[in-house]
C-alpha positions as CSV (number, residue, x, y, z in Angstrom):
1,X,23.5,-44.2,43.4
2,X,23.9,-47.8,42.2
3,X,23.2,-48.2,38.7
4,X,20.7,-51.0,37.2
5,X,22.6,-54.1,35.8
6,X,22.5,-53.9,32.0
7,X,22.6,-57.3,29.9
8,X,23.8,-61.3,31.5
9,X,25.5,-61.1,34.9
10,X,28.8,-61.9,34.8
11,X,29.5,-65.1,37.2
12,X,32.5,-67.6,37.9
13,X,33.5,-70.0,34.8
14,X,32.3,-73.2,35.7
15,X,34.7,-77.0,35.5
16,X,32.4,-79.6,35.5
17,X,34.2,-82.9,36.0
18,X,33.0,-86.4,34.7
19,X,35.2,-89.3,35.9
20,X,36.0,-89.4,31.6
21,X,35.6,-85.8,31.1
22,X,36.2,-82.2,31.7
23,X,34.1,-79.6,30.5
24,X,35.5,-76.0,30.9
25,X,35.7,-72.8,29.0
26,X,37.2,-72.8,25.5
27,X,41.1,-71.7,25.0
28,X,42.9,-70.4,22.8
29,X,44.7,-74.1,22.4
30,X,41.2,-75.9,21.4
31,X,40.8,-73.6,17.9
32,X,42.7,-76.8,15.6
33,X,40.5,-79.1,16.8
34,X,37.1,-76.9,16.5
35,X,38.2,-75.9,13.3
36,X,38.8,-79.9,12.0
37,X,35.1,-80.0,13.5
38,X,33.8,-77.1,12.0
39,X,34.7,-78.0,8.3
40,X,33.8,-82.2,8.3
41,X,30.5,-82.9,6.9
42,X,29.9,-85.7,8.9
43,X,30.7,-84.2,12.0
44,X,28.5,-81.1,11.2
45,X,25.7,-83.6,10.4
46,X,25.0,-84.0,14.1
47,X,26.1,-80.3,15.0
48,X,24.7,-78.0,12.6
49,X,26.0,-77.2,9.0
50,X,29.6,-76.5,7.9
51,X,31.3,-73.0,8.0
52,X,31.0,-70.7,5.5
53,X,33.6,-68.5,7.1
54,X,37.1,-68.7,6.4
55,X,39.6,-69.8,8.7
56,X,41.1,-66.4,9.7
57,X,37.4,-65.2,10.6
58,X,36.7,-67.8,12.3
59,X,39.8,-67.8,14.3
60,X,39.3,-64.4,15.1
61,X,35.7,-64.9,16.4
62,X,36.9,-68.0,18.4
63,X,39.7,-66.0,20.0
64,X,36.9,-62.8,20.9
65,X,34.7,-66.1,22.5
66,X,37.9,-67.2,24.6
67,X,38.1,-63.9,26.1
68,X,34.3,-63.1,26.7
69,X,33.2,-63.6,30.4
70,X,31.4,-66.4,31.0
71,X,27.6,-66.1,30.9
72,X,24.6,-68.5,31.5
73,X,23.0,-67.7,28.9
74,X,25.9,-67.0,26.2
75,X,28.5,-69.4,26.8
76,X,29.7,-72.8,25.5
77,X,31.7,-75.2,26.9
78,X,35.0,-76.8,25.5
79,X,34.5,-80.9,26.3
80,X,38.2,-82.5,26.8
81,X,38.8,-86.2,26.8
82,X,40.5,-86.1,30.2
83,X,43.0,-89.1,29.6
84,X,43.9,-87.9,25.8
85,X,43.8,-84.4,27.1
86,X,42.1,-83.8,23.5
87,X,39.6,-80.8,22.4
88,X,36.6,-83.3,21.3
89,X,34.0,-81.2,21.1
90,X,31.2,-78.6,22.5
């Protein structure tokens, strides 16, 4: 007997490619970068407000993200500056 699907199905991370930038799933790597994002006012002013959590929560809930399965309607994507090779946003 097959059993119903509970919840988002699970499908193939997605690369989308620009010809200045990649967007993939977050790593492990990007969490310095998000975190310099996370705590600037000014960069929060266009993405929401400022953390409240500290650093070691966050971490931790960055790292659970990294190794969730992608989902359409769950997921965020990691934006890298292809020639720096730079985290620069989400």
């Amino acid at each position: 007997m097959d059993m119903p699907m509970i919840g988002t199905p699970v499908i193939e991370t997605p690369v989308i490619e620009t010809p200045r930038l990649l967007l993939r799933k977050p790593t492990p790597g990007d969490f310095p970068r998000l975190w310099g994002m996370l705590t600037d006012p000014a960069a929060k002013e266009f993405t929401g407000g400022v953390t409240r959590l500290p650093y070691e929560e966050r971490l931790a809930l960055f790292l659970e993200e990294c190794e969730t399965p992608f989902s359409r309607d769950a997921s965020e994507f990691a934006v890298i500056e292809k020639e720096s090779g730079l985290y620069i946003g989400y």
